[in-house]
FIKOLVEX-743748 format. One record per residue: residue number from 1; residue in one letter; x, y negated, z negated of N, C-alpha, C, O, CB in turn. Coordinates in pm, 1 decimal, padded with zeros to 6 digits. Glycine has a CB too. Layout:
! FIKOLVEX-743748
<n=NUM&res=A&n.c1=X&n.c2=Y&n.c3=Z&ca.c1=X&ca.c2=Y&ca.c3=Z&c.c1=X&c.c2=Y&c.c3=Z&o.c1=X&o.c2=Y&o.c3=Z&cb.c1=X&cb.c2=Y&cb.c3=Z>
...
This chain:
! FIKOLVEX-743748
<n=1&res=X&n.c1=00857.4&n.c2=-05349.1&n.c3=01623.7&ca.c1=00980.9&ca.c2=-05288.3&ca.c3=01661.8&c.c1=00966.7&c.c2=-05140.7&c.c3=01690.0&o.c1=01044.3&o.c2=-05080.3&o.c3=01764.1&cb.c1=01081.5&cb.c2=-05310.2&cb.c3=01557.0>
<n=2&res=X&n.c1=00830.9&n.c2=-05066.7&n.c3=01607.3&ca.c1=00811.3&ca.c2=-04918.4&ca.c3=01661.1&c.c1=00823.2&c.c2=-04918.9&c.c3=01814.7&o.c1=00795.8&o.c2=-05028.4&o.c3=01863.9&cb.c1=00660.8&cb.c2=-04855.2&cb.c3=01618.7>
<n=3&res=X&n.c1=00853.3&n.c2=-04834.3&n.c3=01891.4&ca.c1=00874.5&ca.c2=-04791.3&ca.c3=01973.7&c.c1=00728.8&c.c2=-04694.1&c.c3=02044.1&o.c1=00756.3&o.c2=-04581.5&o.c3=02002.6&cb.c1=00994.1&cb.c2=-04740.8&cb.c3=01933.9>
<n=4&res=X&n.c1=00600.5&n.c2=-04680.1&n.c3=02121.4&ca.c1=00487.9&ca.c2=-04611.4&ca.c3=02106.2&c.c1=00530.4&c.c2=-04532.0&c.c3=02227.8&o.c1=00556.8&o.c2=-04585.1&o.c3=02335.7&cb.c1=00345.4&cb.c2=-04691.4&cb.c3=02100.9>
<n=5&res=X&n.c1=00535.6&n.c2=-04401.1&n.c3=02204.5&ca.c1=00615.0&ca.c2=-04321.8&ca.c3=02329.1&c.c1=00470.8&c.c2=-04227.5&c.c3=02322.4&o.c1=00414.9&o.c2=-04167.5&o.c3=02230.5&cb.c1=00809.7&cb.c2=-04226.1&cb.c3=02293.1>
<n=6&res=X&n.c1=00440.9&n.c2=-04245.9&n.c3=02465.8&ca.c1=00301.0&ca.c2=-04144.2&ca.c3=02548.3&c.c1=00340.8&c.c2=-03990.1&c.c3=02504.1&o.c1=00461.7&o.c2=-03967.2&o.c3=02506.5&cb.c1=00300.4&cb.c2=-04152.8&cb.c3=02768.2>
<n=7&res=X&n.c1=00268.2&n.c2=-03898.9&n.c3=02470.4&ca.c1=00291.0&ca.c2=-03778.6&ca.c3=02433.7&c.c1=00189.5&c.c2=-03711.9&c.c3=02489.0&o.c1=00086.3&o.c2=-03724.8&o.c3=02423.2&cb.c1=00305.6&cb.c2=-03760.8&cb.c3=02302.9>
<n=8&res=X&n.c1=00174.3&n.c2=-03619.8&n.c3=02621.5&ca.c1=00082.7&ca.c2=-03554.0&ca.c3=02707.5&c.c1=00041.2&c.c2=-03435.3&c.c3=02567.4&o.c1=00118.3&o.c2=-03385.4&o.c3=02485.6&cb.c1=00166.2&cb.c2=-03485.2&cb.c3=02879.6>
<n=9&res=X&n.c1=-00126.6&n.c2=-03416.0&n.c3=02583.6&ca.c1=-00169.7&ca.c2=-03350.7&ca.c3=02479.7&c.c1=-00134.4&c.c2=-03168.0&c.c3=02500.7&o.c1=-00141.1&o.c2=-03079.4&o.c3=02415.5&cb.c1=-00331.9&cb.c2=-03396.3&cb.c3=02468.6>
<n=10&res=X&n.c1=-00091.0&n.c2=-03157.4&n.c3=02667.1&ca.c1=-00034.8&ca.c2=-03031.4&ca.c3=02661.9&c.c1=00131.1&c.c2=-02994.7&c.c3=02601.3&o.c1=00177.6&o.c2=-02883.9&o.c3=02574.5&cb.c1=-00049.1&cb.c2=-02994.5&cb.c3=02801.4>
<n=11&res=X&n.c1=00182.5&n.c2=-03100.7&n.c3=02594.0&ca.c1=00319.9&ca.c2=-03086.4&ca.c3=02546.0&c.c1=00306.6&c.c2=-03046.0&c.c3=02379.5&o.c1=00388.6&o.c2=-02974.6&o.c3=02321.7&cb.c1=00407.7&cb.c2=-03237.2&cb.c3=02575.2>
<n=12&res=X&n.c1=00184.9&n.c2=-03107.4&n.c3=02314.5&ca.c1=00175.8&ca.c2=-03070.6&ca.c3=02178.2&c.c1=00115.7&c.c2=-02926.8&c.c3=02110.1&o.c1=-00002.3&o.c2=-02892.0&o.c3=02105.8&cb.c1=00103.5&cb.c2=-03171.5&cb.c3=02132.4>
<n=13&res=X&n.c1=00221.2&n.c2=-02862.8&n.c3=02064.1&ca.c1=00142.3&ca.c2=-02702.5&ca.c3=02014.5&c.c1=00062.8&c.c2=-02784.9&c.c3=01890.8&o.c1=00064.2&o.c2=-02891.8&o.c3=01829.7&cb.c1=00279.8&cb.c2=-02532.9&cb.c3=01941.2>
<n=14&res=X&n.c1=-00006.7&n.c2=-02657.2&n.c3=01899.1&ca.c1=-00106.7&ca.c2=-02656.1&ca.c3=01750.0&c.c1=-00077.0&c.c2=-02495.9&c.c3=01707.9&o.c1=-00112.2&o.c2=-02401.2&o.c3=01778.2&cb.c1=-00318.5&cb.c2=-02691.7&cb.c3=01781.6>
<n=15&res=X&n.c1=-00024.0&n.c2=-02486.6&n.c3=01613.0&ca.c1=-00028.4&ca.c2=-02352.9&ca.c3=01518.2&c.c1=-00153.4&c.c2=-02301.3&c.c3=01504.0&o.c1=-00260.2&o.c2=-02358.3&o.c3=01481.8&cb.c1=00019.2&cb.c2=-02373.7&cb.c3=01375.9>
<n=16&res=X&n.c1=-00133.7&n.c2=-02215.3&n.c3=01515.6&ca.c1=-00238.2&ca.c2=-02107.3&ca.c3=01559.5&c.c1=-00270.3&c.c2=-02012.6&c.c3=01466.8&o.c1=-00212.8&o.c2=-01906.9&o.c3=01493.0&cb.c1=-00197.6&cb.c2=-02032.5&cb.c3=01672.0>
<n=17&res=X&n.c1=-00384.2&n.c2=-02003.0&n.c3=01303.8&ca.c1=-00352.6&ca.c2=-01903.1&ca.c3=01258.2&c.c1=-00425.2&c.c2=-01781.0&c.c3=01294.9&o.c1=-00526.8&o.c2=-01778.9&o.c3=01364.3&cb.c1=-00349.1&cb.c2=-01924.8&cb.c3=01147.7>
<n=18&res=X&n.c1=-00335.6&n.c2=-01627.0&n.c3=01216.9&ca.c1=-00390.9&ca.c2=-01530.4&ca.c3=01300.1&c.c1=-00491.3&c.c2=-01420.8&c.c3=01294.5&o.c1=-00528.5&o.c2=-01377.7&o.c3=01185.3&cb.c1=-00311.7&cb.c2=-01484.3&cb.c3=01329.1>
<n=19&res=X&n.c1=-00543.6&n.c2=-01367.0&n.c3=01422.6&ca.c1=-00675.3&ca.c2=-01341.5&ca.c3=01370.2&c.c1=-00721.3&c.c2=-01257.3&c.c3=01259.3&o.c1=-00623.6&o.c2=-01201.4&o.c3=01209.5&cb.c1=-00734.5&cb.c2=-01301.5&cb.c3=01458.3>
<n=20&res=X&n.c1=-00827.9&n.c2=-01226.7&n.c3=01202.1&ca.c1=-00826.8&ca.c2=-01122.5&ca.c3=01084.1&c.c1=-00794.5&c.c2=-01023.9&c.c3=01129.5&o.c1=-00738.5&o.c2=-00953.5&o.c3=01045.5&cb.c1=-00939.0&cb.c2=-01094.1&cb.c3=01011.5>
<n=21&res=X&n.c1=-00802.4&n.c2=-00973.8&n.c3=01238.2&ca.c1=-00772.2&ca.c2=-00796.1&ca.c3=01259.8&c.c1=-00656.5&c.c2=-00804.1&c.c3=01230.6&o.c1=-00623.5&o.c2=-00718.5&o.c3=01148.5&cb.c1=-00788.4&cb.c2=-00710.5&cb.c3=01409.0>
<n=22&res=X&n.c1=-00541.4&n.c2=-00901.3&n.c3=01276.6&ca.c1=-00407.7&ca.c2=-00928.5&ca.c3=01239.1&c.c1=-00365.9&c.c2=-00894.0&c.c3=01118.9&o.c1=-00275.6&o.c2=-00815.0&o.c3=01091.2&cb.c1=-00380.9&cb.c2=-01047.2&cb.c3=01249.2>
<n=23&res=X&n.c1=-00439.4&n.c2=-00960.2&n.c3=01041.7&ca.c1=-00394.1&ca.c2=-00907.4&ca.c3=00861.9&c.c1=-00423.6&c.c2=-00769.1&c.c3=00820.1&o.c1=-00342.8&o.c2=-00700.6&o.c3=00757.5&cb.c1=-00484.4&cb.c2=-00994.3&cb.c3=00736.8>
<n=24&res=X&n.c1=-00505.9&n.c2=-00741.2&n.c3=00845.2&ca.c1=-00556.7&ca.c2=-00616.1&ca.c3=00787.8&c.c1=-00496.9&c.c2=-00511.6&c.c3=00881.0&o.c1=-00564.5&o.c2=-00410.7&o.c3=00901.0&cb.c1=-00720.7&cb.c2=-00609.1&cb.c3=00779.3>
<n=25&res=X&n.c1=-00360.3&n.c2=-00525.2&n.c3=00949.7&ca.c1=-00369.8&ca.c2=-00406.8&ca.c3=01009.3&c.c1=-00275.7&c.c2=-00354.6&c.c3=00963.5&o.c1=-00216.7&o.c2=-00268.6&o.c3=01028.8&cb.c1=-00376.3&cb.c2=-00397.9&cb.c3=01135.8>
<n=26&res=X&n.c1=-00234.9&n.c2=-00390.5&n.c3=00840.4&ca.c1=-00111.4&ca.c2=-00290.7&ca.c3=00753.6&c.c1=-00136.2&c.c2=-00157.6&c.c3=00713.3&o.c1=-00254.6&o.c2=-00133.4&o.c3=00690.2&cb.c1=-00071.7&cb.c2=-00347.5&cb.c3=00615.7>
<n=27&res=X&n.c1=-00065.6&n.c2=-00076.2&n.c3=00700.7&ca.c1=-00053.3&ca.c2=00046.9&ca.c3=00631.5&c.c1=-00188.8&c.c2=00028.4&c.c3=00506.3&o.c1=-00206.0&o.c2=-00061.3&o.c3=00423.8&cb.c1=00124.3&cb.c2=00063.3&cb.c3=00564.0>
<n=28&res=X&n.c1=-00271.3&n.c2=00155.4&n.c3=00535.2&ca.c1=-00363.8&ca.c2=00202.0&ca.c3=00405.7&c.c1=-00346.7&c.c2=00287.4&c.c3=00311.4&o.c1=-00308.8&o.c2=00397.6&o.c3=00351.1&cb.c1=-00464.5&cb.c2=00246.1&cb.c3=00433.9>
<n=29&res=X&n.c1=-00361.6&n.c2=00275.7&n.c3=00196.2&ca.c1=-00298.1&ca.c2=00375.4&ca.c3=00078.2&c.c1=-00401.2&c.c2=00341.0&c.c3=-00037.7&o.c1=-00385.9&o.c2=00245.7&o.c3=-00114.1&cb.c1=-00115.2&cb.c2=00337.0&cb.c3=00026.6>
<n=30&res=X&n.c1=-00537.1&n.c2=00453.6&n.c3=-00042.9&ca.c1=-00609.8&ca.c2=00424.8&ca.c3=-00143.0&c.c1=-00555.4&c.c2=00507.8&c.c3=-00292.6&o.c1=-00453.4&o.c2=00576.2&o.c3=-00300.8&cb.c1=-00754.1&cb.c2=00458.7&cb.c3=-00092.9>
<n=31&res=X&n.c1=-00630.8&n.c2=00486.5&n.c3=-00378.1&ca.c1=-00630.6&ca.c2=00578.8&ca.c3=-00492.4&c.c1=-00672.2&c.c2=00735.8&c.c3=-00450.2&o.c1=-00614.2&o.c2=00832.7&o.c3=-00499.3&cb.c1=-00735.3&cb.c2=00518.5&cb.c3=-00602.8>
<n=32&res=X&n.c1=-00765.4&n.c2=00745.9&n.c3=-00366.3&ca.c1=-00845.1&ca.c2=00877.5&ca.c3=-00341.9&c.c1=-00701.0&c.c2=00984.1&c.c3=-00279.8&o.c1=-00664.5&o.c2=01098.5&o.c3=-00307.2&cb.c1=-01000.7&cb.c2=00845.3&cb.c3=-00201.6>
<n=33&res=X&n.c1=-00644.5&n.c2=00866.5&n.c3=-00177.0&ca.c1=-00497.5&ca.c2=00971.5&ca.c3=-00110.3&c.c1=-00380.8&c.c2=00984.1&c.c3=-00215.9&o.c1=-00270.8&o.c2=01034.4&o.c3=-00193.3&cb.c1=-00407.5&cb.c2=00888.7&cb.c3=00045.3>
<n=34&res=X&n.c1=-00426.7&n.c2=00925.9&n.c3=-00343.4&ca.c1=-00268.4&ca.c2=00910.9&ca.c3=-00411.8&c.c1=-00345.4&c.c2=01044.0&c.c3=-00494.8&o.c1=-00245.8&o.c2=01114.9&o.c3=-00509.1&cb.c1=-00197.2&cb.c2=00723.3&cb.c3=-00521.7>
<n=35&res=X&n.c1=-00421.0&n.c2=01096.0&n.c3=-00536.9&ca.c1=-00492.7&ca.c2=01195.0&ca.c3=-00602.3&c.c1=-00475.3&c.c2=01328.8&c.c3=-00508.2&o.c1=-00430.7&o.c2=01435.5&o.c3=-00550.4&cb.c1=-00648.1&cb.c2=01146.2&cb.c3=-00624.3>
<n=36&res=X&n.c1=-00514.4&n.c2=01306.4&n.c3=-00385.6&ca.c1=-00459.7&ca.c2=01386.4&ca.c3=-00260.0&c.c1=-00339.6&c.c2=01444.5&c.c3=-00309.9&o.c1=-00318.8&o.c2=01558.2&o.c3=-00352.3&cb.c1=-00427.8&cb.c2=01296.7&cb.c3=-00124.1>
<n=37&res=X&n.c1=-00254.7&n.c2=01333.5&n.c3=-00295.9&ca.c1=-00065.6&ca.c2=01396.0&ca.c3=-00308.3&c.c1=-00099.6&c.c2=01430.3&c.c3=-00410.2&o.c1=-00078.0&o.c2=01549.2&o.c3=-00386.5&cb.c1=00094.7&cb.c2=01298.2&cb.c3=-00310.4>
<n=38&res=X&n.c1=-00133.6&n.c2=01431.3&n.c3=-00502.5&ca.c1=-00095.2&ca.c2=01499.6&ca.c3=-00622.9&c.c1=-00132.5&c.c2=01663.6&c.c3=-00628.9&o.c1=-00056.8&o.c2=01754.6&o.c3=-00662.9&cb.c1=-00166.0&cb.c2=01422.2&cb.c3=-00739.6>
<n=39&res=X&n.c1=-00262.3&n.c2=01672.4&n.c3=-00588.6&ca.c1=-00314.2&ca.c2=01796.7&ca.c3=-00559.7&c.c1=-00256.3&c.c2=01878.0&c.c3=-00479.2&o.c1=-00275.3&o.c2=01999.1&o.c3=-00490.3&cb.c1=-00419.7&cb.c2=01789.2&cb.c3=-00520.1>
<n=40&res=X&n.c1=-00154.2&n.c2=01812.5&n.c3=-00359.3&ca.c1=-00100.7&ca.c2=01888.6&ca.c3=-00266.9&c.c1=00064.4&c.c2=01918.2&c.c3=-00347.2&o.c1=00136.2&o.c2=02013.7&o.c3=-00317.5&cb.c1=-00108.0&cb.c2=01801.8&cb.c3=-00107.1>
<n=41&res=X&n.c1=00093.1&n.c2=01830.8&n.c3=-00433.4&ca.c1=00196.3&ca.c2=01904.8&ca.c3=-00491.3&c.c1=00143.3&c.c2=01994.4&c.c3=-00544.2&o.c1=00163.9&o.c2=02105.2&o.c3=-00494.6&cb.c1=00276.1&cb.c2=01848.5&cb.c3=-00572.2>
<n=42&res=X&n.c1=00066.3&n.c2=01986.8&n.c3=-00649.0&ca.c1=00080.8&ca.c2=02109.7&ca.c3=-00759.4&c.c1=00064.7&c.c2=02199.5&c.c3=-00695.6&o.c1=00150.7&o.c2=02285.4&o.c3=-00715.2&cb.c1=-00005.7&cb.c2=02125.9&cb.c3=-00875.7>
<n=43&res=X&n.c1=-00053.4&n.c2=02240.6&n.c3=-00578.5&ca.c1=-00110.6&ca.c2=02339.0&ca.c3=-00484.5&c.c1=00053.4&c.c2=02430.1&c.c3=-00433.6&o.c1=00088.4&o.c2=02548.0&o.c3=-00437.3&cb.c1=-00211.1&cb.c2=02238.8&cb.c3=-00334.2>
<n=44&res=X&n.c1=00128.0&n.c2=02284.4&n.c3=-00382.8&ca.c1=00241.5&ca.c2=02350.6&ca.c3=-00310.7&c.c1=00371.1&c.c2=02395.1&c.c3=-00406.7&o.c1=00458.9&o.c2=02456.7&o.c3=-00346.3&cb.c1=00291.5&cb.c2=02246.2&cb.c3=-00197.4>
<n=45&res=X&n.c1=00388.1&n.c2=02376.5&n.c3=-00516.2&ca.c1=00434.3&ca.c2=02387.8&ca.c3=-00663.8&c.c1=00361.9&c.c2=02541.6&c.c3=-00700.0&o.c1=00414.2&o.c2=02609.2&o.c3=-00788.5&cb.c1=00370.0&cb.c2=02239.1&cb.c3=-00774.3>
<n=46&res=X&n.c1=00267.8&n.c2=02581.4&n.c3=-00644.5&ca.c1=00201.4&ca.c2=02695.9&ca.c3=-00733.9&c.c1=00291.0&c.c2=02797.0&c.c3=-00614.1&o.c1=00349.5&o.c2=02899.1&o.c3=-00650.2&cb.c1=-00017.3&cb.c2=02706.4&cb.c3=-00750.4>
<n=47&res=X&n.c1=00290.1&n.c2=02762.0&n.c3=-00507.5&ca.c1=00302.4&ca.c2=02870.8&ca.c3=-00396.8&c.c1=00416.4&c.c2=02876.5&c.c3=-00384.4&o.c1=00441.0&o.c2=02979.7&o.c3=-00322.0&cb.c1=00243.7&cb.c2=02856.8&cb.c3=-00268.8>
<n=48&res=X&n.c1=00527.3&n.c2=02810.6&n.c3=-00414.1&ca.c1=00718.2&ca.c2=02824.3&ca.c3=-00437.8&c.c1=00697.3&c.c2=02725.3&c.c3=-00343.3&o.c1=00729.5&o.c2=02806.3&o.c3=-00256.3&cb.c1=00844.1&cb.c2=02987.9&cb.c3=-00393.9>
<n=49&res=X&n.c1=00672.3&n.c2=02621.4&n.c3=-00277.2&ca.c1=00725.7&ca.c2=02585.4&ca.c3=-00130.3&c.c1=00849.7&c.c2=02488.0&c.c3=-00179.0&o.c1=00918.6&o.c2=02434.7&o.c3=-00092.1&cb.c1=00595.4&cb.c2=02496.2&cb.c3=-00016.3>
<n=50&res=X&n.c1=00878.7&n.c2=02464.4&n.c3=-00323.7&ca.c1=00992.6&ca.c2=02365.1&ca.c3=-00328.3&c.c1=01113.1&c.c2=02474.0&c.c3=-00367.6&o.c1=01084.9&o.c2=02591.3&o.c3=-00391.9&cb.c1=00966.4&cb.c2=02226.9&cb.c3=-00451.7>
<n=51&res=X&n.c1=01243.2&n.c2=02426.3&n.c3=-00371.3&ca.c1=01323.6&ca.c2=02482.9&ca.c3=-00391.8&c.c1=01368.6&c.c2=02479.1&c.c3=-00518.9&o.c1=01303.3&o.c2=02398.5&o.c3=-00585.1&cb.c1=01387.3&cb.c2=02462.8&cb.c3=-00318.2>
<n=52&res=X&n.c1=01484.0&n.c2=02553.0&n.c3=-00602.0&ca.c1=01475.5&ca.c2=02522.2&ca.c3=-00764.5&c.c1=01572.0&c.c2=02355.2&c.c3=-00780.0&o.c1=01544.1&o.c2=02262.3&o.c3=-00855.7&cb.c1=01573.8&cb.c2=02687.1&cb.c3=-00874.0>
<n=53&res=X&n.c1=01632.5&n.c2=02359.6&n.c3=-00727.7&ca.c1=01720.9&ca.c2=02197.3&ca.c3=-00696.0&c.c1=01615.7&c.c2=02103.7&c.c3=-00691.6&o.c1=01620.4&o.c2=02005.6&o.c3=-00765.8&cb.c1=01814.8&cb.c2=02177.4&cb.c3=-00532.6>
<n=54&res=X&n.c1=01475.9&n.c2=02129.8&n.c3=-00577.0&ca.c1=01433.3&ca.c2=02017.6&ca.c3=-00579.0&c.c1=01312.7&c.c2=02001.1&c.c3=-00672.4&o.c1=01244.8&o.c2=01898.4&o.c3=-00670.4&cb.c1=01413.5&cb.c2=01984.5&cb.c3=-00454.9>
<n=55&res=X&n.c1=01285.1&n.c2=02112.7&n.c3=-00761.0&ca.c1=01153.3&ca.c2=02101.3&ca.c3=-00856.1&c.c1=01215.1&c.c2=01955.6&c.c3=-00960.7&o.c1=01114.9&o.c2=01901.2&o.c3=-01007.0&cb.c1=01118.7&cb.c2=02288.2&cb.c3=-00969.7>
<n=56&res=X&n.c1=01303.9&n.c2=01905.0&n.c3=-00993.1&ca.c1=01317.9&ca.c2=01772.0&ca.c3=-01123.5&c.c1=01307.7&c.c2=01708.9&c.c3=-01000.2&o.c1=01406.0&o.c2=01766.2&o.c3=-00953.3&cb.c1=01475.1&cb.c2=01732.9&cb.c3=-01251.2>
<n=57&res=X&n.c1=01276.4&n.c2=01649.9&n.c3=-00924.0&ca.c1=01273.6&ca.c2=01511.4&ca.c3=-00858.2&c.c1=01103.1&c.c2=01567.2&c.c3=-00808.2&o.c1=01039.8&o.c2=01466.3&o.c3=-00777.2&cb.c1=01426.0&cb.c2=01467.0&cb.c3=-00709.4>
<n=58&res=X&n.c1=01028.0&n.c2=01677.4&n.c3=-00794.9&ca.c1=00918.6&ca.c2=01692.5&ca.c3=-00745.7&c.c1=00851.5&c.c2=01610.4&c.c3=-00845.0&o.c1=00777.5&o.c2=01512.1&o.c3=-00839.3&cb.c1=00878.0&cb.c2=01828.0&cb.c3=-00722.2>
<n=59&res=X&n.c1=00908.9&n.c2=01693.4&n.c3=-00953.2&ca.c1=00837.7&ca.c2=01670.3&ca.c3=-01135.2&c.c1=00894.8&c.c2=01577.4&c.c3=-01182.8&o.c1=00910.3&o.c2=01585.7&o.c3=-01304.6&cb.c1=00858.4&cb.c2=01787.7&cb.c3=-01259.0>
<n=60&res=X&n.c1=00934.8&n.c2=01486.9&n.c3=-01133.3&ca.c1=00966.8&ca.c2=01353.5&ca.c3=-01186.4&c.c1=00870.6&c.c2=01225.8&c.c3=-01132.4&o.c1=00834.7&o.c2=01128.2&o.c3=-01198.4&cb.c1=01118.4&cb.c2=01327.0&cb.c3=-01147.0>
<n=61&res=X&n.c1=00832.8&n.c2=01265.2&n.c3=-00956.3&ca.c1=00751.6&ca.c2=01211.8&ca.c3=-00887.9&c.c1=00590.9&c.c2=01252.8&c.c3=-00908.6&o.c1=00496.3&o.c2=01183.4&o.c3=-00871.5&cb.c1=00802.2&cb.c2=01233.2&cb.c3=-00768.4>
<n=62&res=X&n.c1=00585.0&n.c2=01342.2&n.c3=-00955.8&ca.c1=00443.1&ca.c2=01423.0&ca.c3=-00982.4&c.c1=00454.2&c.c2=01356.4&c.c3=-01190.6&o.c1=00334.3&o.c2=01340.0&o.c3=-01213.5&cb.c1=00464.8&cb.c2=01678.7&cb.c3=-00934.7>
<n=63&res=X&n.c1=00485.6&n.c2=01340.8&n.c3=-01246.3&ca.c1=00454.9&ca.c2=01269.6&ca.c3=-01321.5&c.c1=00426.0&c.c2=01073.6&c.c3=-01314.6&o.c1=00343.7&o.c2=00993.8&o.c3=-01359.6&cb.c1=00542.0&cb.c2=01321.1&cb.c3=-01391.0>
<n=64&res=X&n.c1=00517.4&n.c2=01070.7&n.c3=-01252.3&ca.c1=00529.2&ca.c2=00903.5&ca.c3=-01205.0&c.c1=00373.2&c.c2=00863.9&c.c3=-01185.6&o.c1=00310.9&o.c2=00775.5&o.c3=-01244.5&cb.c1=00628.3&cb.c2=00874.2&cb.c3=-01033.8>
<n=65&res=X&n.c1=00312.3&n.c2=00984.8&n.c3=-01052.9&ca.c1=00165.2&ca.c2=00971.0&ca.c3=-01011.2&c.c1=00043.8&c.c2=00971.2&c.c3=-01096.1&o.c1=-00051.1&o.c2=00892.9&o.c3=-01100.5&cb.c1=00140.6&cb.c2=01065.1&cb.c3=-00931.6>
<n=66&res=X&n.c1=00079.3&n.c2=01113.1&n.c3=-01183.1&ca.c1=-00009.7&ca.c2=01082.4&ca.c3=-01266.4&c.c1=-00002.8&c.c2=01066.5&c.c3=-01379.7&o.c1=-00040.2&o.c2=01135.5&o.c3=-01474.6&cb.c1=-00076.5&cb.c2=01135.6&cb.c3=-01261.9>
<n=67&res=X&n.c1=00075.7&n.c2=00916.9&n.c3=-01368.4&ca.c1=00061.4&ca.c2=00841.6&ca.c3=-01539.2&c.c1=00025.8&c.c2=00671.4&c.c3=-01463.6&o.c1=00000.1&o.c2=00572.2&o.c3=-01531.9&cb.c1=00275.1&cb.c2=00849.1&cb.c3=-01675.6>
<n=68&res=X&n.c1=00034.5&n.c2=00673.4&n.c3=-01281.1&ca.c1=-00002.9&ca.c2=00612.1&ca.c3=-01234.1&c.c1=-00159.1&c.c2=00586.1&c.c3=-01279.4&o.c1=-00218.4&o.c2=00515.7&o.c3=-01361.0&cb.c1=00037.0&cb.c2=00644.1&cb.c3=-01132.8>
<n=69&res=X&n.c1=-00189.2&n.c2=00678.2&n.c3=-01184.5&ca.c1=-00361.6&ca.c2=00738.4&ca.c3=-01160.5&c.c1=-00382.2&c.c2=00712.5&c.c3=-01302.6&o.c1=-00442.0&o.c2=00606.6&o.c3=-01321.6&cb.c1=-00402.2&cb.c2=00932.3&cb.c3=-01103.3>
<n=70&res=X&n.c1=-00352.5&n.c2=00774.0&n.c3=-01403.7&ca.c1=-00443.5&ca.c2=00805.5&ca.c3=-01523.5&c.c1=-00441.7&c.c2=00588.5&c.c3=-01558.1&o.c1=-00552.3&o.c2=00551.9&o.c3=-01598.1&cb.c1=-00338.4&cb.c2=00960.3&cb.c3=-01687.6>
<n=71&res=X&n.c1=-00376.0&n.c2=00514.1&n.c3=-01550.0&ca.c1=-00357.2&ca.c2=00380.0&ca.c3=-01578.3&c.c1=-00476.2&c.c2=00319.4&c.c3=-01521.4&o.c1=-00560.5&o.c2=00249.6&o.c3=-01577.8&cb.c1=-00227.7&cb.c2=00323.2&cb.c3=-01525.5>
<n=72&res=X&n.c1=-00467.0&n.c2=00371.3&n.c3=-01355.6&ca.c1=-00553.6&ca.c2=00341.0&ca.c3=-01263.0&c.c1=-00718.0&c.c2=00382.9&c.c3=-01322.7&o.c1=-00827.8&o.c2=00327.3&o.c3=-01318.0&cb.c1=-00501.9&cb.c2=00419.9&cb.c3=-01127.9>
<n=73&res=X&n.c1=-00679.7&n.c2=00475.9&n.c3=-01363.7&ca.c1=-00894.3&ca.c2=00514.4&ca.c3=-01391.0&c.c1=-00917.5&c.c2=00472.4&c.c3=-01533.2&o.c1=-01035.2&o.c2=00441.0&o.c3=-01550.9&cb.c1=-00965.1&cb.c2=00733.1&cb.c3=-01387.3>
<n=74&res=X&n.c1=-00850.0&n.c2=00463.2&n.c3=-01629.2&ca.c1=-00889.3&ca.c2=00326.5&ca.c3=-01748.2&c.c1=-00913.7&c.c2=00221.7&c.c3=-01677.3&o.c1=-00979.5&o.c2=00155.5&o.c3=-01757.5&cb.c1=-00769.3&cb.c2=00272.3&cb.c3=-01858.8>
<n=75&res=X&n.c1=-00905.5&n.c2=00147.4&n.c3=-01563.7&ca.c1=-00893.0&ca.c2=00015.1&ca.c3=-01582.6&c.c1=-01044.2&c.c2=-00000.4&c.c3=-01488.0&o.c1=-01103.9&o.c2=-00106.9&o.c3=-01472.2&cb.c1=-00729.4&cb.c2=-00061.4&cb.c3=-01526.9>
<n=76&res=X&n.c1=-01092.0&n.c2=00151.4&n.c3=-01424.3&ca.c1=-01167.2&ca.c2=00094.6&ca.c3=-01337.9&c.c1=-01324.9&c.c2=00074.6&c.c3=-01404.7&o.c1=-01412.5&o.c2=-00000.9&o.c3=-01362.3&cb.c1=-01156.9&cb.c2=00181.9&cb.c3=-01209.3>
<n=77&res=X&n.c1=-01332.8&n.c2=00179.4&n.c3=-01538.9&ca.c1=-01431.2&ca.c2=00080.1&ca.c3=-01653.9&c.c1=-01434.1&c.c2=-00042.7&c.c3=-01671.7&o.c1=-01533.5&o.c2=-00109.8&o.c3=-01643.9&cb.c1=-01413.7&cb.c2=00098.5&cb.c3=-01778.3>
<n=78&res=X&n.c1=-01298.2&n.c2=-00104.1&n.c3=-01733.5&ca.c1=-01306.2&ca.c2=-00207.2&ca.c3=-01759.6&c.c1=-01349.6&c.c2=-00291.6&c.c3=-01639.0&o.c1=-01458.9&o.c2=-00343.4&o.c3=-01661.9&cb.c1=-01201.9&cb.c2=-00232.4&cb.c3=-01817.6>
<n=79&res=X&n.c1=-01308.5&n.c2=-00317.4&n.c3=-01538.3&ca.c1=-01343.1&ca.c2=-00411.3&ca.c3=-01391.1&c.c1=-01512.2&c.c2=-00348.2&c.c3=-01402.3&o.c1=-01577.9&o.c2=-00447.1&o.c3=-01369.9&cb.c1=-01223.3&cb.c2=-00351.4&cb.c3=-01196.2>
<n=80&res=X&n.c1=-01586.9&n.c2=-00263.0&n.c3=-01424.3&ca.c1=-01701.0&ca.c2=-00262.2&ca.c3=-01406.9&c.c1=-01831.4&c.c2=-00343.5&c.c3=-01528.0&o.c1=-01954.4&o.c2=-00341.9&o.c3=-01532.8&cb.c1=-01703.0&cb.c2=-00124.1&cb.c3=-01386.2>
<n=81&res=X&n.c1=-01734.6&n.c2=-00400.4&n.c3=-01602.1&ca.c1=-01807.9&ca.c2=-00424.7&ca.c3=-01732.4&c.c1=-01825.1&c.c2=-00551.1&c.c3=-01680.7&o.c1=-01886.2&o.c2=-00636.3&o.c3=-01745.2&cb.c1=-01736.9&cb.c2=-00405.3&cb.c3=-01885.8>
């Protein structure tokens, strides 16, 4: 009672997955640039470039980083053991 209906092999997609350059072409953000920002705050923190309004959100973000980082370089002993 099936019914066998011809199906031309160009009418059928095949999913296609995509190539590696594809994946990897997101935004990069190592540890080395998150150490960067940090240095470029304090640097720019020493020279006035923030305003007095915006030093608690500088120093709220400049701690955030490095209690980041400092998490980040304990752990990279351990992964080497």
């Amino acid at each position: 009672m099936s019914e066998d209906k011809n199906v031309d092999a160009t009418e059928v997609e095949t999913p296609v997955a995509p190539a590696p350059e594809d994946q990897q072409a997101g935004p990069d953000l190592t540890v080395q640039d998150l150490q960067a920002l940090k240095s470029i705050i304090d640097v720019a923190s020493q020279r006035g470039a923030f305003k007095p309004n915006e030093m608690m959100t500088v120093g709220q973000t400049y701690n955030k980083l490095e209690t980041f980082l400092g998490a980040v370089a304990q752990q990279q002993p351990a992964q080497g053991e």
